[in-house]
SESE-79472 format. One record per atom (N, C-alpha, C, O): x negated, z, y. Coordinates in steps of 0.02 Angstrom, whole numbers, padded with zeros to 5 digits, always signed. Layout:
N
XZY...
// end
This chain:
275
-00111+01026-00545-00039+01023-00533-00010+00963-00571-00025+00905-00558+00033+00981-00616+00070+00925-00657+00111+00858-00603+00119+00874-00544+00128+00811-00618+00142+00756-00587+00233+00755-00616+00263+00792-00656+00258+00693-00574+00332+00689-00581+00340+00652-00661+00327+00592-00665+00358+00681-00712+00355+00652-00766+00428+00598-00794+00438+00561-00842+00459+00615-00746+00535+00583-00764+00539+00541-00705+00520+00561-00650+00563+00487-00715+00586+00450-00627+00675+00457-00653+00710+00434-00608+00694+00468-00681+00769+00481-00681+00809+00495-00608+00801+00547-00576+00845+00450-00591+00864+00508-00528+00845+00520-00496+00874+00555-00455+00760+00495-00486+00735+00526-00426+00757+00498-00357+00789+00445-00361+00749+00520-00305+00753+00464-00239+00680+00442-00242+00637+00484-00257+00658+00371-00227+00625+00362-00226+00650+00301-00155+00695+00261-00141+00571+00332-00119+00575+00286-00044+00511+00230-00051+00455+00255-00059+00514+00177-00047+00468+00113-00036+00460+00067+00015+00503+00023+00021+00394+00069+00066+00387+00017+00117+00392-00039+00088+00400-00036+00028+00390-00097+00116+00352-00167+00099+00377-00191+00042+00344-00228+00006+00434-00173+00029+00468-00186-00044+00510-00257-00066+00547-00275-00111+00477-00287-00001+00534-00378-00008+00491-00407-00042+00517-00456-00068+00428-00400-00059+00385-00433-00096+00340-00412-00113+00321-00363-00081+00302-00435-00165+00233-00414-00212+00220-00369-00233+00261-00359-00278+00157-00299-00227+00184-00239-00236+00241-00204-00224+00284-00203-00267+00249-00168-00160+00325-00162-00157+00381-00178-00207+00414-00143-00245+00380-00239-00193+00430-00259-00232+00427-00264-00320+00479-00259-00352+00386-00269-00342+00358-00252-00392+00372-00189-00419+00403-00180-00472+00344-00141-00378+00336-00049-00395+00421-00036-00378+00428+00019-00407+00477-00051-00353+00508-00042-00344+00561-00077-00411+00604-00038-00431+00560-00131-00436+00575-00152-00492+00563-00100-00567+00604-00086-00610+00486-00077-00562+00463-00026-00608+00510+00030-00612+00545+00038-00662+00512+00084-00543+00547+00127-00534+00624+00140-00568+00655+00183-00600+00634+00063-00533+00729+00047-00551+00721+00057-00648+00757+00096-00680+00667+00013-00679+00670+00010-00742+00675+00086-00777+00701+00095-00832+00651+00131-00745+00645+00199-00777+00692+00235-00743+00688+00296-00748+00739+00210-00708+00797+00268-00686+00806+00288-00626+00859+00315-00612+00751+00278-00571+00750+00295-00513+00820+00275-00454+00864+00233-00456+00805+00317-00416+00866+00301-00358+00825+00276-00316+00779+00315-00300+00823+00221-00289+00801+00183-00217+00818+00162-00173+00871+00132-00161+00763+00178-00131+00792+00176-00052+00734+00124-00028+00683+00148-00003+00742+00053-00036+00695+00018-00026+00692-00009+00053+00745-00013+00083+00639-00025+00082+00647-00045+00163+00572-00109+00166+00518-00105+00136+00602-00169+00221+00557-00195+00227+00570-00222+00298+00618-00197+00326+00537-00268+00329+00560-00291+00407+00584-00377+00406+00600-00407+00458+00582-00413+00326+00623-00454+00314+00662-00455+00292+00661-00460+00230+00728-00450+00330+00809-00438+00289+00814-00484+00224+00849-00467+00176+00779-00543+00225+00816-00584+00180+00773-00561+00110+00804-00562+00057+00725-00548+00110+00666-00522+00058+00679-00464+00024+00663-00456-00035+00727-00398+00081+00733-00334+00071+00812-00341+00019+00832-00303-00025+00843-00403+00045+00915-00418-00015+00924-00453-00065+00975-00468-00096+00854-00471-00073+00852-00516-00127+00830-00440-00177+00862-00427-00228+00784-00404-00158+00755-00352-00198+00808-00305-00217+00814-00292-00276+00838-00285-00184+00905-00252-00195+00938-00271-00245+00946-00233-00292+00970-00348-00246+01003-00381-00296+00947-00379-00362+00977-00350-00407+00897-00394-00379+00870-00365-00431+00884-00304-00457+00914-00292-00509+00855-00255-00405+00880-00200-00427+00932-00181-00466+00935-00154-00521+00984-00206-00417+01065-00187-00447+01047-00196-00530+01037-00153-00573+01048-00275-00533+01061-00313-00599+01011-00278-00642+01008-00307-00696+00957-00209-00639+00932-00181-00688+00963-00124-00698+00937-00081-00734+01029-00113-00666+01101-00044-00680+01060+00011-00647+01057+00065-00675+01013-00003-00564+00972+00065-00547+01025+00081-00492+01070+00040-00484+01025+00127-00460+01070+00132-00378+01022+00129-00340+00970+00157-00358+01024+00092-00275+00986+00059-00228+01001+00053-00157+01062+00045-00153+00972+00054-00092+00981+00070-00038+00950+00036+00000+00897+00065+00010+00952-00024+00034+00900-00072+00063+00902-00076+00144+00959-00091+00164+00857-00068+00194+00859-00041+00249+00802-00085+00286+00745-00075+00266+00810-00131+00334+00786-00148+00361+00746-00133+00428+00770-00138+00485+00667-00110+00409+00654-00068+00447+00571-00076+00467+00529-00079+00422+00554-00078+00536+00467-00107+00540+00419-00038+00549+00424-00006+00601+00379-00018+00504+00369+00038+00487+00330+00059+00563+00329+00118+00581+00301+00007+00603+00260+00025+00659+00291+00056+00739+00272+00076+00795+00355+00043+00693+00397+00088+00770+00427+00178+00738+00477+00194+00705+00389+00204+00757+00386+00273+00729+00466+00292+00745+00486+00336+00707+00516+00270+00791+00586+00293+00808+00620+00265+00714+00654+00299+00675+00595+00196+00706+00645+00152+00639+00627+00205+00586+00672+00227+00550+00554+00228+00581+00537+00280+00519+00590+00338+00524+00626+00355+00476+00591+00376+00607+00602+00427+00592+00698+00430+00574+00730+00475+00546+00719+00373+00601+00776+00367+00581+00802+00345+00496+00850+00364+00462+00759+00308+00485+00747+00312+00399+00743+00357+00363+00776+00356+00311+00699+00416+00377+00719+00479+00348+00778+00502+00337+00808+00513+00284+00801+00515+00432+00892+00544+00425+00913+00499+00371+00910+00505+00310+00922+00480+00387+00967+00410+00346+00978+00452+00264+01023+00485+00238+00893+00426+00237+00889+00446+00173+00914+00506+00139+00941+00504+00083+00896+00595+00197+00915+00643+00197+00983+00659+00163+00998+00694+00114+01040+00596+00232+01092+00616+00230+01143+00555+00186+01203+00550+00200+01116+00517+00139+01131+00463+00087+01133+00504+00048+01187+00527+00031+01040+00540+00008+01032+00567-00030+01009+00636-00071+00993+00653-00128+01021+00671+00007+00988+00731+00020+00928+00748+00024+00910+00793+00061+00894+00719-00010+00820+00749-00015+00791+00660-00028+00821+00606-00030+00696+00687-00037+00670+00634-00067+00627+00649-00107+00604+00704-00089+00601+00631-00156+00544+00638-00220+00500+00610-00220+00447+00635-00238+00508+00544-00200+00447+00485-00198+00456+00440-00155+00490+00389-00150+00405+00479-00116+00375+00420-00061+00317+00367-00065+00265+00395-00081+00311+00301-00055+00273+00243-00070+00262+00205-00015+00292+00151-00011+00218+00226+00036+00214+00184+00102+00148+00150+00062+00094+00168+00039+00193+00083+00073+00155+00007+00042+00157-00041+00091+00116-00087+00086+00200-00042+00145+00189-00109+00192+00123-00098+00226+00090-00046+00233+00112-00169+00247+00049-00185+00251+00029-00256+00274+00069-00300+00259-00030-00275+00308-00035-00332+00326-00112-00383+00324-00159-00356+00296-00120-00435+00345-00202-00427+00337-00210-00487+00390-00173-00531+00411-00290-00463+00403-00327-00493+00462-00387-00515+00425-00415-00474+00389-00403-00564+00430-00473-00583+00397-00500-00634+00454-00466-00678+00479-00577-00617+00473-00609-00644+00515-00668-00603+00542-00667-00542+00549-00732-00654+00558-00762-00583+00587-00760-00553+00654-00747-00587+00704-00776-00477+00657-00795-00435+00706-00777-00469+00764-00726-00454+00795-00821-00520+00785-00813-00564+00847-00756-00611+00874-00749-00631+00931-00711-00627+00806-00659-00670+00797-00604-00640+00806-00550-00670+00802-00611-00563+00824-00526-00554+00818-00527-00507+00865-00574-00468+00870-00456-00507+00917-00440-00465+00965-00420-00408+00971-00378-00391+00929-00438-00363+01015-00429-00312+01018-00337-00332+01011-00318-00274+01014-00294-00359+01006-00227-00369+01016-00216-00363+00948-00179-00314+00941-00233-00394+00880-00256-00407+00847-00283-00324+00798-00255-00309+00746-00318-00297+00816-00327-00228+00783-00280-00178+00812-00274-00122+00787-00238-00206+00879-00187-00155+00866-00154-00156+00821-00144-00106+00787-00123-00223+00806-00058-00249+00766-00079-00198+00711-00051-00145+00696-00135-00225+00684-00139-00211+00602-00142-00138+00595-00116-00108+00548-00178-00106+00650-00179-00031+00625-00107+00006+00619-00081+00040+00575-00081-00019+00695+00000-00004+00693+00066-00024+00636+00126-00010+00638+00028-00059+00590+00065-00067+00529+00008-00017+00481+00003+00044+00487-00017-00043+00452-00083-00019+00406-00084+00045+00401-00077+00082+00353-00092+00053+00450-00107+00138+00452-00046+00184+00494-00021+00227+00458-00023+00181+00551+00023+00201+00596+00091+00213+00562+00134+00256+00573+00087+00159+00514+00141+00150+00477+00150+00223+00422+00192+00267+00432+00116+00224+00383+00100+00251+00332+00091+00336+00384+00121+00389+00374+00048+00324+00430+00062+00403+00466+00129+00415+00457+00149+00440+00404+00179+00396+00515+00228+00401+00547+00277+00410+00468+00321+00453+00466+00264+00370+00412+00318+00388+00374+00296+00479+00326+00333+00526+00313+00233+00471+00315+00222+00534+00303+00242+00588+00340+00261+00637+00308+00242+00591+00407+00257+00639+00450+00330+00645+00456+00351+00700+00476+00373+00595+00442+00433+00583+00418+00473+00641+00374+00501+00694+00390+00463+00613+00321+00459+00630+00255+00431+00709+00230+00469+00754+00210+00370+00712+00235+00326+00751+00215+00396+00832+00229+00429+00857+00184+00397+00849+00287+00433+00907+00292+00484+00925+00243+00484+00977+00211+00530+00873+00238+00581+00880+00161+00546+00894+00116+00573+00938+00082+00486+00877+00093+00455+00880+00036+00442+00953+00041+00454+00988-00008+00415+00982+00101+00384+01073+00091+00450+01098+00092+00454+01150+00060+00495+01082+00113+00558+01140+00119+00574+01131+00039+00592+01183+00012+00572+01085+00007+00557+01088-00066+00510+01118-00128+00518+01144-00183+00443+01094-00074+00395+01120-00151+00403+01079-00193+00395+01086-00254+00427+01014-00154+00409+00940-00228+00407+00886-00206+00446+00866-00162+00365+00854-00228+00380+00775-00189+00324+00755-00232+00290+00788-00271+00323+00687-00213+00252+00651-00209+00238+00570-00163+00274+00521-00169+00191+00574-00129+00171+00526-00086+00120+00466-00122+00080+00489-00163+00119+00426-00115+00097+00373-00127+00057+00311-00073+00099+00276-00045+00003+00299-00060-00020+00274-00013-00063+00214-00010-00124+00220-00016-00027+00136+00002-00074+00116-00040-00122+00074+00010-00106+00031+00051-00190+00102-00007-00261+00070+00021-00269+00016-00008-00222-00017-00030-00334-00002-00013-00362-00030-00057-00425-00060-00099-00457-00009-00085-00455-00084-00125-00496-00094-00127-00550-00109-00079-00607-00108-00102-00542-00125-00012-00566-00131+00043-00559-00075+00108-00575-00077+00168-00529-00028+00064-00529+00054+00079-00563+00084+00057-00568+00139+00085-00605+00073-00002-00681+00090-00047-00739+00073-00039-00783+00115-00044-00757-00011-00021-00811-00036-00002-00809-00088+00036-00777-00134+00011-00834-00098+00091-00810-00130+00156-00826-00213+00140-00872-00242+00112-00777-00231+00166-00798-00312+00137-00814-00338+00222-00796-00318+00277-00861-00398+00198-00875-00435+00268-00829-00473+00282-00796-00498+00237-00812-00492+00365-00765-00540+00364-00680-00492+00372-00629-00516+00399-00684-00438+00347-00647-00404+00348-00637-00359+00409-00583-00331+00408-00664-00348+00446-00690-00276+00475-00612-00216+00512-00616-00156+00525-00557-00258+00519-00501-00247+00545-00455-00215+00484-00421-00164+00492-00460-00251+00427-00418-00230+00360-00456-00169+00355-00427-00115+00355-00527-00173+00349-00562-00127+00289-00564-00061+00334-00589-00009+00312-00532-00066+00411-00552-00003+00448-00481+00044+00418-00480+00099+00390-00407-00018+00441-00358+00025+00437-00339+00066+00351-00303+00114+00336-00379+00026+00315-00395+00044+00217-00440+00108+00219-00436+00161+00187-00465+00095+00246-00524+00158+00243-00487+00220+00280-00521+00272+00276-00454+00224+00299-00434+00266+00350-00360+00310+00319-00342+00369+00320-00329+00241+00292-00279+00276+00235-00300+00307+00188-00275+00363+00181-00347+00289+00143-00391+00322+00093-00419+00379+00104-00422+00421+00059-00451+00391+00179-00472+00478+00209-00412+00518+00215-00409+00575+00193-00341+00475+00259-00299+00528+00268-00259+00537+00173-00240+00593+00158-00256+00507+00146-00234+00518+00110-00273+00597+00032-00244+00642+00001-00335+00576+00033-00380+00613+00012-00373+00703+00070-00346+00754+00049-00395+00697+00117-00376+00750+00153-00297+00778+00138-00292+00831+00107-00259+00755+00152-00175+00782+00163-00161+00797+00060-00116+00836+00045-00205+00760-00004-00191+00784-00061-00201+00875-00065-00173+00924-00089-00261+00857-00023-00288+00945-00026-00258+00995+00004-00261+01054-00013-00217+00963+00068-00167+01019+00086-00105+01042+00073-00077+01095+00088-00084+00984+00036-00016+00989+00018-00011+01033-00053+00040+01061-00073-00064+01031-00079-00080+01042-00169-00039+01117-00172-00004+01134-00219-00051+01153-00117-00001+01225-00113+00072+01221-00117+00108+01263-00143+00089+01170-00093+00167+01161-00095+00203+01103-00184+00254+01082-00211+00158+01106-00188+00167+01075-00258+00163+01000-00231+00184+00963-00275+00152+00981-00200+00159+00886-00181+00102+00857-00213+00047+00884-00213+00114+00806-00237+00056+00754-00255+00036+00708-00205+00079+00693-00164-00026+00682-00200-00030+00615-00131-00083+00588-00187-00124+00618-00222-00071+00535-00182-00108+00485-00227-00125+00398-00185-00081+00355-00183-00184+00388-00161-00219+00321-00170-00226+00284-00193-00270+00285-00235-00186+00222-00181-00188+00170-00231-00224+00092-00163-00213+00068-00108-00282+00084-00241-00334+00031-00197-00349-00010-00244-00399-00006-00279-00290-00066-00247-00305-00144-00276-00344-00172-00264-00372-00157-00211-00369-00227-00303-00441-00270-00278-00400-00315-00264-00363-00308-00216-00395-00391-00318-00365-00452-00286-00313-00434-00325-00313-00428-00387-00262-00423-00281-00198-00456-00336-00176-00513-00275-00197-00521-00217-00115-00556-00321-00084-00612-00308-00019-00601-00279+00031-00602-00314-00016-00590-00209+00028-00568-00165+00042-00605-00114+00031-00662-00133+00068-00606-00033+00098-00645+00005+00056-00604+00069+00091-00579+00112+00012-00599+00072-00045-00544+00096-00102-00598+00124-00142-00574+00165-00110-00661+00109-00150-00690+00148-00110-00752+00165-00143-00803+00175-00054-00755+00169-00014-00808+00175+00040-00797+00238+00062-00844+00271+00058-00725+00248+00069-00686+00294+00033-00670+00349+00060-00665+00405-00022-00661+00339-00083-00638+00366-00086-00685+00423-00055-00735+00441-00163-00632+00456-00203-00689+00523-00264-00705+00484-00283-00662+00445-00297-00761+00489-00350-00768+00485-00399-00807+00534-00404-00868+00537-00435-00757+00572-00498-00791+00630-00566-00815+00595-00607-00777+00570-00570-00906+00599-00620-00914+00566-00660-00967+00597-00636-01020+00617-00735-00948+00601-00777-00993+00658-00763-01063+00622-00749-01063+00562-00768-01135+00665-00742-01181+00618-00818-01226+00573-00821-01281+00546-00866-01176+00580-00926-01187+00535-00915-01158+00451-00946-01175+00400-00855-01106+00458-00854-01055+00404-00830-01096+00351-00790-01142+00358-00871-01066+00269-00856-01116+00220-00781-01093+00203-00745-01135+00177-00756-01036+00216-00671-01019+00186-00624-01050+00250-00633-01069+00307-00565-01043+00202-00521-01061+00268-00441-01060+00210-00433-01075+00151-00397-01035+00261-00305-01003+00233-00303-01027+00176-00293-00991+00127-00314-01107+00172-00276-01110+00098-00325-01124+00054-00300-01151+00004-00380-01119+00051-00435-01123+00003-00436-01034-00013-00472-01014-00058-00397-00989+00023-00405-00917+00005-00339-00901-00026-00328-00858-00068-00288-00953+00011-00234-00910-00029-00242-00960-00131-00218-00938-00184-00275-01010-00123-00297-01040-00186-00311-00997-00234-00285-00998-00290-00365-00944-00210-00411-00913-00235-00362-00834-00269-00365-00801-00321-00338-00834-00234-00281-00760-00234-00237-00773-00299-00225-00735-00346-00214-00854-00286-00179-00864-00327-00205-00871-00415-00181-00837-00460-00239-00906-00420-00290-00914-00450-00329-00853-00499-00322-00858-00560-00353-00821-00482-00404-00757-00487-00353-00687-00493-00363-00637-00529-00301-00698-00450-00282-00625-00432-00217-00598-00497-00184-00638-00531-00211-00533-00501-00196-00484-00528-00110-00478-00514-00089-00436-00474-00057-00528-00556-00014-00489-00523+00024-00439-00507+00036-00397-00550+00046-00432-00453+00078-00345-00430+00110-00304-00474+00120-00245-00463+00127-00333-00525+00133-00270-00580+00101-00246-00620+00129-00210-00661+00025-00259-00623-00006-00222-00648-00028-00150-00592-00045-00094-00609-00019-00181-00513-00007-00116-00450+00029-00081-00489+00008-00032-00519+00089-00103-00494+00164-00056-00482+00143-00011-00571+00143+00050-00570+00131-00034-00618+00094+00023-00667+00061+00081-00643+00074+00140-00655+00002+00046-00597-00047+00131-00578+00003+00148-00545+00019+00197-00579+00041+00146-00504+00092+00175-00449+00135+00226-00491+00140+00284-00473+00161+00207-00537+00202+00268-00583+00150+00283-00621+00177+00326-00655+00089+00281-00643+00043+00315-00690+00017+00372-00653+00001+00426-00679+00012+00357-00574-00030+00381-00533+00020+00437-00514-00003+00494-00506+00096+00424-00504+00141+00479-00492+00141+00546-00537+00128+00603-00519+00161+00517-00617+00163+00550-00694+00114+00580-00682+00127+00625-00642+00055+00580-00697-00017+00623-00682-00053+00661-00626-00108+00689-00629-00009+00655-00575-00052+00666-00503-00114+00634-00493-00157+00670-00468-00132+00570-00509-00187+00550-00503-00194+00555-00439-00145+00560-00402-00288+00554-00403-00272+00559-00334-00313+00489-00316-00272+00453-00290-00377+00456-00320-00385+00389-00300-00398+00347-00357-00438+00358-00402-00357+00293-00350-00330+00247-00404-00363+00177-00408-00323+00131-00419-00433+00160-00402-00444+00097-00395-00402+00037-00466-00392+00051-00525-00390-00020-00433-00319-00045-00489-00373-00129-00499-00407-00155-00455-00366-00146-00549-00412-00204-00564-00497-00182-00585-00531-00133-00573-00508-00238-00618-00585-00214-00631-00639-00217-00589-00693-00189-00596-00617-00261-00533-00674-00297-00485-00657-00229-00430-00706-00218-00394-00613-00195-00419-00603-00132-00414-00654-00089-00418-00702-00085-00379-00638-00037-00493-00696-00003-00538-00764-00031-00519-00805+00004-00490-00775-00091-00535-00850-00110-00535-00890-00090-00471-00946-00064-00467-00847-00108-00420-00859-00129-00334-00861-00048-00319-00914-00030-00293-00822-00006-00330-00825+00069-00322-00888+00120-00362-00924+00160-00334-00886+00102-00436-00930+00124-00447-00993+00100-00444-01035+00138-00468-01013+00047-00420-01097+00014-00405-01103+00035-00340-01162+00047-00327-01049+00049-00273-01059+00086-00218-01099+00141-00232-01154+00144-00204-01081+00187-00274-01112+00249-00292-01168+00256-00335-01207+00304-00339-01167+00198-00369-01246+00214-00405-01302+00192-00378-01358+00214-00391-01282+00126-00322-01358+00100-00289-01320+00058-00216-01285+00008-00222-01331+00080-00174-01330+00086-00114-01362-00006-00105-01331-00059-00099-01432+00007-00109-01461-00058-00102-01420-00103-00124-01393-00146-00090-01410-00090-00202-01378-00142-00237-01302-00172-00184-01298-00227-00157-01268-00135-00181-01199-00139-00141-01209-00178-00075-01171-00224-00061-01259-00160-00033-01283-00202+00037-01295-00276+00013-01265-00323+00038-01336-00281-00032-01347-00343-00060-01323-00391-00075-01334-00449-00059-01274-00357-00121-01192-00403-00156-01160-00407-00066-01142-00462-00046-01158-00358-00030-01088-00375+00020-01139-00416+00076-01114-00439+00128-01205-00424+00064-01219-00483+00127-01223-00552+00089-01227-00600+00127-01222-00564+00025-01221-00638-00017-01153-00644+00010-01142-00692+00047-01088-00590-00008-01030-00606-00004-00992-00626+00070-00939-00652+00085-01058-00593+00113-01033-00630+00201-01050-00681+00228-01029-00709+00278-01127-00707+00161-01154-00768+00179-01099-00824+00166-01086-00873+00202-01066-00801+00094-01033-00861+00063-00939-00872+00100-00902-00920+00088-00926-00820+00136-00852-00815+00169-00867-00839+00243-00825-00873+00272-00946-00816+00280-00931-00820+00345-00975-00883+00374-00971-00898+00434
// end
């Protein structure tokens, strides 16, 4: 099934769009013509992005909205429906992160994150998605991540609600493929985002990491969000369906699959040296 080859005009809907990806992929969009309907749960983040927008001559729609209360999604839809009639491109990107181990973090704690992470990303698909079949066009966008591919230690809260987007997303490509919809996976490794700075992090106080020796490292090392927001419209144009984005990405995905051993190995050096 061919992919959306024009963003002209399209409506295009984006979580998490006050900053980094989001905000990023939403900049991209505007550059090629798109109509946006951007939403985030920091007003001041979600109008600063807007005002970019404008100043690249795109039309823009900024909506302050916390993706984990399924009533704000489903009212976001109407909204969008009756702004713009329909929608083309959907991009549930908000998102949050928990880093700590297993033992370090509360069941209070894996609600939060799933109820954004994942809940989020349900609730807007289930949203959305129906406009799209009464159409026979759309495309969804979902972004996992690299810790939606191969489980990192230290992680166990991120890498559940990643992994979980990455199944529903893989499952729901295959059903929708009749109605003409695309659903596409997108799973960054490190990029340089506001993702561990935002974040929780539970850490025994023996552990060699700690907040700002990681957000150092992010900064440092990481990928910034527009090389995301590329696969995000490459991944639309083509129907790609799972998108690992960075090389430490690729590598980490494909050595999962060629040696098992090998992969256990690398991810218990990598829990020795985080936890």
């Amino acid at each position: 099934m061919p992919g959306i080859k024009d963003f002209r005009g399209k409506v295009t809907v984006i979580t998490g769009a006050g900053s980094g990806i989001g905000r990023a992929t939403a900049l991209a969009f505007a550059k090629k013509g798109a109509d946006l309907v951007i939403v985030d749960k920091e007003e001041d983040r979600i109008a600063e992005a807007a005002g970019e927008i404008e100043a690249r001559g795109a039309r823009v729609l900024a909506r302050k909205v916390d993706v984990s209360d399924r009533t704000q999604v489903e009212d976001l839809a109407r909204f969008v429906i009756a702004e713009r009639g329909r929608v083309d491109i959907l991009h549930n990107n908000a998102g949050i992160g928990v880093g700590g181990g297993f033992d370090c973090t509360s069941l209070e704690e894996w609600e939060r994150i799933f109820s954004i992470n994942f809940w989020g990303v349900l609730y807007g698909i289930k949203a959305f998605l129906p406009h799209m079949i009464e159409r026979r066009y759309g495309h969804i966008v979902n972004t996992s991540s690299l810790a939606g591919l191969c489980a990192i230690p230290g992680m166990s809260a991120y890498c559940s609600t990643k992994f979980a987007v990455a199944g529903l997303g893989e499952s729901l490509r295959a059903e929708v493929r009749k109605y003409g919809i695309g659903v596409s996976t997108i799973c960054p490794g490190i990029i340089n985002t506001r993702v561990v700075a935002d974040g929780c992090m539970n850490l025994r106080e023996e552990s060699r990491a700690n907040r700002e020796a990681v957000e150092e490292f992010y900064k440092k090392f990481g990928w910034p969000p527009e090389r995301v927001a590329r696969a995000v419209l490459s991944a639309v144009r083509y129907n790609r369906s799972v998108v690992p984005v960075g090389p430490e990405s690729w590598i980490q995905w494909f050595g999962k699959r060629l040696s098992q051993k090998g992969y256990e190995a690398a991810s218990e050096l990598a829990g020795r040296l985080l936890m």
